[in-house]
DOBAVO-715011 format. One record per residue: residue in three letters; x negated, y, z negated of N, C-alpha, C in turn. Coordinates in steps of 0.05 Angstrom, whole numbers, padded with zeros to 5 digits, always signed. Each point is the difference from the previous one (the first is absolute). Layout:
N
ALAXYZXYZXYZ;...
END
This chain:
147
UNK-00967-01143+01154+00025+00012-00011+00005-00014-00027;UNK+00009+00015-00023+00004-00010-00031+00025-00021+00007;UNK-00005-00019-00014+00031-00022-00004+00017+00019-00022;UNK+00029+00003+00021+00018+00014-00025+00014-00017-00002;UNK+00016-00001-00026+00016-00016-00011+00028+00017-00002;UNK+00023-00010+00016+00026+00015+00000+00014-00017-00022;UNK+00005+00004-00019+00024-00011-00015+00026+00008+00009;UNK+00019-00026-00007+00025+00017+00009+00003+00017-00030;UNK+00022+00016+00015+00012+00026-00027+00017-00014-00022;UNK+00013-00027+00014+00016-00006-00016+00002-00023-00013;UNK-00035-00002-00001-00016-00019-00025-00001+00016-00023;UNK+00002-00011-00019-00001+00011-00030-00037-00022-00015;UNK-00018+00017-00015-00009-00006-00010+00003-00014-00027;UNK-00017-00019-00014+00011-00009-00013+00001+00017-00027;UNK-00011+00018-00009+00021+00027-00019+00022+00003+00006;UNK+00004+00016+00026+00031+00001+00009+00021-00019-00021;UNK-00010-00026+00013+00024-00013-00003-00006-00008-00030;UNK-00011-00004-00017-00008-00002-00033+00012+00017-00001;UNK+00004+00030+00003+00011+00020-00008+00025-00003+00005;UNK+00014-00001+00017+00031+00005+00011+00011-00034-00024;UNK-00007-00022+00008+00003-00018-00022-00007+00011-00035;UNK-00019+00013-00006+00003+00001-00029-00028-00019-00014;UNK-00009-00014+00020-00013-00024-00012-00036+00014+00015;UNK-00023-00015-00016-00021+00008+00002-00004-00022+00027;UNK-00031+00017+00014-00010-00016+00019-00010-00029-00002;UNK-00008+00000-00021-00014-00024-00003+00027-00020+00002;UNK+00027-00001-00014+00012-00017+00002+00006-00001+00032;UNK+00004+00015+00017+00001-00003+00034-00012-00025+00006;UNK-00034+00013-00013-00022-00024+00012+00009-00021-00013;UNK+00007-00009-00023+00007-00022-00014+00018-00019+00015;UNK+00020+00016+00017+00023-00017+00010-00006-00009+00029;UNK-00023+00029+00008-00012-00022+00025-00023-00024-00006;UNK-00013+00003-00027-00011-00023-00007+00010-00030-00001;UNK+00030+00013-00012+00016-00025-00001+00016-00009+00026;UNK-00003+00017+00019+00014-00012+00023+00035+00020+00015;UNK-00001+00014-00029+00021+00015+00010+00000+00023+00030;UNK-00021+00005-00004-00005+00032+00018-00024-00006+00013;UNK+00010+00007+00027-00025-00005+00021+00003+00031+00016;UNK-00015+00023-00021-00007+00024+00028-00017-00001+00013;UNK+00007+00013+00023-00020+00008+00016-00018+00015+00000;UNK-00037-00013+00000-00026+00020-00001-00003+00021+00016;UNK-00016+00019-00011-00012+00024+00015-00024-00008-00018;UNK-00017-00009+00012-00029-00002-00014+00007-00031-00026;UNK-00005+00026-00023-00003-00013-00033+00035+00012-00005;UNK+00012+00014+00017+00023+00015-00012+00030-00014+00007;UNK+00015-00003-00019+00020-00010-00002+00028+00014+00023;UNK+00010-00001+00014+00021+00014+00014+00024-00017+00001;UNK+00024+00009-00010+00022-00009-00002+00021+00013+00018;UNK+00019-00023+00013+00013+00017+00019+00026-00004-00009;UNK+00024+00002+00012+00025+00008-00013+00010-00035-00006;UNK-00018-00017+00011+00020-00028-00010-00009-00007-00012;UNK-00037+00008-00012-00013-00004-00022+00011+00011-00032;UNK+00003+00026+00006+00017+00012-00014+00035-00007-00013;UNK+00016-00016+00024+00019-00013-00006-00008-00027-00016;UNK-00021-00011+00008-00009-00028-00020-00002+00008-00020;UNK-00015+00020-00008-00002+00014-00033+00023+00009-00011;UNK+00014+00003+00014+00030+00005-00016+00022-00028-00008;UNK-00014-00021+00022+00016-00018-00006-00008-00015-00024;UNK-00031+00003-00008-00010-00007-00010+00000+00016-00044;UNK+00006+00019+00016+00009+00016-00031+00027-00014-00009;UNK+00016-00003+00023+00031-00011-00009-00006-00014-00012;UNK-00009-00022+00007-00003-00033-00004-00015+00005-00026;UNK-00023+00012-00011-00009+00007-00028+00029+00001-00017;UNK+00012+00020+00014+00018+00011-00017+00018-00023-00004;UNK+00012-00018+00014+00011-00019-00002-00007-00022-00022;UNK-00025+00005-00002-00010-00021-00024-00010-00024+00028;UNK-00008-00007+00016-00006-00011+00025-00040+00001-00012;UNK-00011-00026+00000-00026+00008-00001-00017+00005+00024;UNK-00027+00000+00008-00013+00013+00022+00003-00022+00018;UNK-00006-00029-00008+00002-00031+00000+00031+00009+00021;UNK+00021+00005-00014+00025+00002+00005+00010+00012+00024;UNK-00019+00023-00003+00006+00032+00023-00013-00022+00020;UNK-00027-00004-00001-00013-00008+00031+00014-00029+00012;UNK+00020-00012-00020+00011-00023+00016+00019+00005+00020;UNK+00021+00020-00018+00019+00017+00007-00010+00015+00035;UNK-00015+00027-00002-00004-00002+00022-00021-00004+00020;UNK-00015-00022-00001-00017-00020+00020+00014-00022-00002;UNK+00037-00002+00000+00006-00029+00003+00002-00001+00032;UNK-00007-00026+00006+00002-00004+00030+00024+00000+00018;UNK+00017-00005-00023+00038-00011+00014+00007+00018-00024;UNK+00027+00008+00013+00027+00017-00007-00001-00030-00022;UNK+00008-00016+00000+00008-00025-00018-00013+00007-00017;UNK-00035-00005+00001-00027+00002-00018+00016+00021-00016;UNK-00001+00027+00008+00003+00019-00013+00032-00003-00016;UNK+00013-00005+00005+00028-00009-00014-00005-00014-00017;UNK-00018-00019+00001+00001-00016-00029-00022+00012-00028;UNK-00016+00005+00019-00015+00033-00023+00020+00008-00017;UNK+00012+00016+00012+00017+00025-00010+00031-00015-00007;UNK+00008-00023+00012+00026-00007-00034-00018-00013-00015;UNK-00020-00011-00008-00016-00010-00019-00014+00037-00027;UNK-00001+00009+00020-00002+00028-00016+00026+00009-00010;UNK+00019+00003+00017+00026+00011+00000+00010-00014-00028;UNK+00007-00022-00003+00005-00019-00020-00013+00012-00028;UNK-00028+00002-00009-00016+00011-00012+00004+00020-00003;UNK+00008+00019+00016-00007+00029-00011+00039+00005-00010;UNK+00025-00017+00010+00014+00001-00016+00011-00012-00023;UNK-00018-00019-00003+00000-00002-00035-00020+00015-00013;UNK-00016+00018+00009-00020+00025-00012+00018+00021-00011;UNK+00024+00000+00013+00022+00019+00007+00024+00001-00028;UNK+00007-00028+00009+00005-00017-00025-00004+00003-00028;UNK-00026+00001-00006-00006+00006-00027-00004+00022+00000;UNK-00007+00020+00015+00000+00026+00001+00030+00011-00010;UNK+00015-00002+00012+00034+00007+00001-00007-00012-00033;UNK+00005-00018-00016+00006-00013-00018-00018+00005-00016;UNK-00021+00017-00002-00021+00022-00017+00015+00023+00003;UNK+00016+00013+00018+00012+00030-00003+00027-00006-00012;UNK+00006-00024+00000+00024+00005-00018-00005+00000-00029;UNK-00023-00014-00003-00013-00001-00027-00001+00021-00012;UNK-00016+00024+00014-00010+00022+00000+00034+00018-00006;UNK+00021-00007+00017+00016+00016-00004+00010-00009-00023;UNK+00013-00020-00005+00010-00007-00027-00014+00018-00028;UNK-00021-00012+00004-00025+00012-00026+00014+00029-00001;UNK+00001+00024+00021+00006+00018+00004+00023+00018-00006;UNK+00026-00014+00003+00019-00002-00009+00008-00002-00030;UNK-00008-00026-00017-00007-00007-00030-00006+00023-00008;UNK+00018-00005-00028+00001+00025-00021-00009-00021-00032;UNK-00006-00009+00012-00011-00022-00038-00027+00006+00007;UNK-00012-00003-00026-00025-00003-00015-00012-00017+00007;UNK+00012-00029-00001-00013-00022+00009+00016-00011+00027;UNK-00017+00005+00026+00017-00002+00029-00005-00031+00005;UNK-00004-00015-00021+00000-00028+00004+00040-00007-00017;UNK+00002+00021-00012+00025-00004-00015+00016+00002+00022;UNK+00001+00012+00015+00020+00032+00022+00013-00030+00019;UNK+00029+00001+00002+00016-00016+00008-00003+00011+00034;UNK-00008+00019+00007+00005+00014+00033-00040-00010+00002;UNK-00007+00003-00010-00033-00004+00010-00003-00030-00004;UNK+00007-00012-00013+00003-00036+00006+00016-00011+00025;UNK+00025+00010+00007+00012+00000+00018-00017+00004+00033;UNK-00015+00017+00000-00019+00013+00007-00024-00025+00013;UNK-00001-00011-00015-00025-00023-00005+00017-00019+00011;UNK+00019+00001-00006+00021-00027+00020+00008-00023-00022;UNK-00009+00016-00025+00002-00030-00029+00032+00012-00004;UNK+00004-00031-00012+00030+00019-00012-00001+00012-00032;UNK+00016+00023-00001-00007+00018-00022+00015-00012-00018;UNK-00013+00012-00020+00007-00026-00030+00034+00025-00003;UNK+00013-00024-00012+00025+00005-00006+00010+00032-00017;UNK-00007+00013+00017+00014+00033-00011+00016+00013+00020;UNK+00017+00022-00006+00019+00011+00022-00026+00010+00017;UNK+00001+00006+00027-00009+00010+00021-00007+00039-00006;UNK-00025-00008+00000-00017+00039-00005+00012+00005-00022;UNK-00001-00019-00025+00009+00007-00018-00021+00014-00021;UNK+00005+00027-00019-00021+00016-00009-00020-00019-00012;UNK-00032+00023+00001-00015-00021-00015+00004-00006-00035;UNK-00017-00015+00004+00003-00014-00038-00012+00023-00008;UNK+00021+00004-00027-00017+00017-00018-00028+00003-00011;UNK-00011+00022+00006-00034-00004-00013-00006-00009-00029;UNK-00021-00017-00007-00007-00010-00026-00016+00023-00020;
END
């Protein structure tokens, strides 16, 4: 009698899940190279099942987070609730002063935006902006006349 091989239905290959993520296969293999992702074989063939599939999502977060791969696999293969707690405020910390200068680039961005001078190094609301104090003129006051 032939050996059949029953997969379950509600394994995803590893396309599937590259696809529904957005990201190519090879990076899959990459993260099980690194330790992230352990699917389950059918032969040579990759099969992912729905908690595999949840690791790849936790694992996109954590990208997204600015979290490196180093970071993701400490996070989750820590051994203790503690382990893992000190991962993630050591991240946590980090990713809100990422936040930090982020916030304090969009105000930049808005100020600049706002400014009606020529030279937005002159502009009393776009220095303000920058957090310097604006050199001594009334507040959004018009720009300097052109030369």
């Amino acid at each position: 009698m032939p050996h059949i091989v029953r997969l379950n239905v509600n394994m995803k290959s590893i396309g599937d899940v590259a696809a529904q993520f957005g990201v190519a296969t090879h990076v899959l293999r990459h993260w099980e190279a690194e330790g992230l992702l352990a699917p389950t074989r059918d032969g040579d063939r990759r099969r992912y099942t729905e908690a595999d599939v949840n690791r790849v999502a936790a694992i996109m977060l954590g990208k997204q987070a600015g979290f490196t791969l180093s970071g993701i696999r400490a996070m989750l293969s820590a051994p203790t609730a503690a382990a893992r707690h000190e991962v993630v405020t050591r991240h946590r910390q980090e990713l809100a002063e990422r936040i930090a200068l982020a916030q304090a680039a969009m105000s930049m961005i808005e100020g600049a935006l706002v400014c009606t001078h020529d030279d937005v190094m002159a502009c009393p609301t776009f220095l303000r902006h920058l957090g310097q104090p604006a050199p001594s003129s009334p507040p959004d006051s018009a720009p300097a006349p052109a030369r």
